[in-house]
C-alpha positions in Angstrom: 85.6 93.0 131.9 89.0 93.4 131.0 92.1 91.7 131.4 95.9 92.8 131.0 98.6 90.1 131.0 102.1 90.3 130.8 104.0 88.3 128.0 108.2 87.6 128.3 109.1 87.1 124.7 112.0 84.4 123.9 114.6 88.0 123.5 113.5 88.4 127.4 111.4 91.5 126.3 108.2 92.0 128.4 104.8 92.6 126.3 101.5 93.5 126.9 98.2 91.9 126.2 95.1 93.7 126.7 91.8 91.1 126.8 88.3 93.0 127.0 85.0 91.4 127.0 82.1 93.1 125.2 79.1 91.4 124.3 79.1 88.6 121.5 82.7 89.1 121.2 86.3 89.4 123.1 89.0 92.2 121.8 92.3 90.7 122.3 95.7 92.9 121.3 99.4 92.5 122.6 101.4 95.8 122.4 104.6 96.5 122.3 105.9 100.2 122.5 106.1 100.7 118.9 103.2 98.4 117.8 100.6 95.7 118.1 99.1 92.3 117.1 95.2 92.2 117.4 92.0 89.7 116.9 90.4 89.6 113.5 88.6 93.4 114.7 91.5 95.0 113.7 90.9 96.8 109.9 94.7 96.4 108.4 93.0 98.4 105.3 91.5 101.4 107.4 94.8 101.7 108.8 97.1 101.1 105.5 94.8 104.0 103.8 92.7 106.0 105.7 95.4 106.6 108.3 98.2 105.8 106.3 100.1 108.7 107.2 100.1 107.5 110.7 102.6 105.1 110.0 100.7 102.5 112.2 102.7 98.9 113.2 100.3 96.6 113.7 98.8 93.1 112.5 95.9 91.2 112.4 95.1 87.3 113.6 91.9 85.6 112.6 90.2 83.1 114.2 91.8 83.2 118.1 89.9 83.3 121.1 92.8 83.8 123.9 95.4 86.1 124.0 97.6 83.1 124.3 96.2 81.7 121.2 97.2 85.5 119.4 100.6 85.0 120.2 100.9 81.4 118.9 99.1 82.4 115.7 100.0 82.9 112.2 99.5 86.7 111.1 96.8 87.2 108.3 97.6 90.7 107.2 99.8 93.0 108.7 99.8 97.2 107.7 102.7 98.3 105.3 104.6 100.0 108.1 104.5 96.6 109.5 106.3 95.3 106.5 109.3 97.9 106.6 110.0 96.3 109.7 110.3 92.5 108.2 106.6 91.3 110.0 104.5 89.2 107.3 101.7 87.5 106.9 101.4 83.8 107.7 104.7 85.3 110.7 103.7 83.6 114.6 101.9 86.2 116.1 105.5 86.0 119.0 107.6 86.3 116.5 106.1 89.7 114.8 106.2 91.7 118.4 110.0 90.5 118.8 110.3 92.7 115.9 108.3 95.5 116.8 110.3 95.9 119.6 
């Protein structure tokens, strides 16, 4: 099953969050034109070298369950492209897609 939500940022900005339910596990991402914030699936090294010349804005949450609990949660690795644009690790999931934008 899957599940798309809308998400109004504090900047007014509208995101989206994608929920889909697989078996034993739940894939959670919010997107925002240029990039995305995703569940612990996400593989922030396969991205920062095998695909590095995609230039791919994205970071990884461990540890959530909801796609509400994503956007509350501190970031646990984000890719390098990620990082040009001032997103960290340890930033509120929120916070990280305001500056994605």
């Amino acid at each position: 099953m899957m599940r798309m939500v809308p998400f109004t940022l504090e900047s007014g900005e509208t995101v989206l969050g994608v929920e889909a339910k697989l078996p034993k596990t739940t894939l959670l991402a919010i997107m925002t034109d240029k990039g995305y914030i995703m569940c612990g699936a996400l593989d922030v090294a396969l991205l920062n070298e095998r695909l590095k010349e995609r230039e791919i804005i994205a970071g990884r949450a461990v540890g959530v369950r909801t796609l509400e609990e994503l956007m509350e949660a501190p970031l646990e690795s984000v890719t390098f492209t990620a990082e040009k644009l001032g997103v960290t690790p340890g930033m509120k999931g929120s916070e990280a897609l305001r500056r994605m934008l």
